[in-house]
N, C-alpha and C positions, 0 to 999 in steps of 0.2 A: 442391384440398385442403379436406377440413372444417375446419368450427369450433374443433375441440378441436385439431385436428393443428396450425391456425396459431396456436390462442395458445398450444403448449405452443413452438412451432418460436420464438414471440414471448419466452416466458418463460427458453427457451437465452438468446437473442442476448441478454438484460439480463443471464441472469447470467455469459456468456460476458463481456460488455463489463465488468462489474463485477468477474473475478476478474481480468481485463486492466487492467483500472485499479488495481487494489488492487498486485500484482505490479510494475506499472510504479511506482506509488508507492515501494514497499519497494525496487526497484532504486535509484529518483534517492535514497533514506534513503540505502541505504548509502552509495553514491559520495559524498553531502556528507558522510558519516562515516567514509570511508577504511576501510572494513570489508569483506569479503570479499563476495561476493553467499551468499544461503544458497541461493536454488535459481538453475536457468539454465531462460529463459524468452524467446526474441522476443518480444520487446513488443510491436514495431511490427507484428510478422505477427499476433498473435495478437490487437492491438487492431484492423488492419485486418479481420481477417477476422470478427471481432465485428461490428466497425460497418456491412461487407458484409450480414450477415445480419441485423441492425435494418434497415437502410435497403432489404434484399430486402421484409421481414416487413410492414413500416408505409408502403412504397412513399414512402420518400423523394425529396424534390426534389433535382439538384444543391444548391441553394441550404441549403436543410435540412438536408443531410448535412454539409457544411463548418459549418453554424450546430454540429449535435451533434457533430462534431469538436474543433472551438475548446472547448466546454463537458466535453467528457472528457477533453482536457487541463486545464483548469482545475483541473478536480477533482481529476487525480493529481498537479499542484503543491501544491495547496491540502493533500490526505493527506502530501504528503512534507514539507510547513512542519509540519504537527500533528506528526508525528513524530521532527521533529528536537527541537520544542519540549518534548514529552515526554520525549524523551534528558535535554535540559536541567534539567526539573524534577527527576529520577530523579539526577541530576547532585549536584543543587543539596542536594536532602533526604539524600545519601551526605555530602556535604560537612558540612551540621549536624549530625547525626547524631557524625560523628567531632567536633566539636567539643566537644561534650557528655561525651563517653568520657577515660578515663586509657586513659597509651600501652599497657599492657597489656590494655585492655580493647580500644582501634583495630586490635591487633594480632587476637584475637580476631575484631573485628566484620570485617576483611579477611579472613578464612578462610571466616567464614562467607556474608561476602558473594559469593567464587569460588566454594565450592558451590554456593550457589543460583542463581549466574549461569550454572554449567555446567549443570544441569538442566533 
């Protein structure tokens, strides 16, 4: 294989591993937020077969590939804490927000906040 063909073959497997982790992230979001999944995705197939093709591309060690294993789980906990924390904040500023309002105006700001949540 030339040059170009393995870093492009290189440049897949990152972003194959990265739409894999991001995915797996948004899965563990929803489940701690008892919300529907929005798409369906094997995770585990499609983050193996990601780290398959890093660890084909960059000739990984056993040892190496279980190291960037443990570390791409990490990071799809680490995405899935960011984004619950974001729920919270998003939470937190709906909450002030209504405090601030007359009940005819919370009633309003509730309309308008389902529209935009449906969009």
């Amino acid at each position: 294989m030339n040059t170009h063909g393995r870093a492009f073959g290189f440049i897949a497997a990152v972003f194959a591993i990265g739409v894999a982790s991001g995915a797996m992230g948004m899965h563990v979001y929803e489940l701690k937020m008892h919300t529907p999944p929005v798409i369906s995705i094997d995770y585990q197939e499609d983050s193996h077969a990601a780290l398959d093709e890093m660890a084909k591309q960059l000739r990984l060690n056993d040892s190496q590939r279980e190291r960037v294993q443990t570390i791409l789980d990490e990071c799809i906990m680490e995405e899935a804490e960011l984004l619950m924390r974001v729920k919270q904040i998003q939470q937190t500023g709906r909450g002030r927000i209504l405090e601030v309002l007359e009940p005819e105006q919370r009633t309003d700001f509730e309309t308008l906040f389902s529209r935009a949540a449906t969009n």
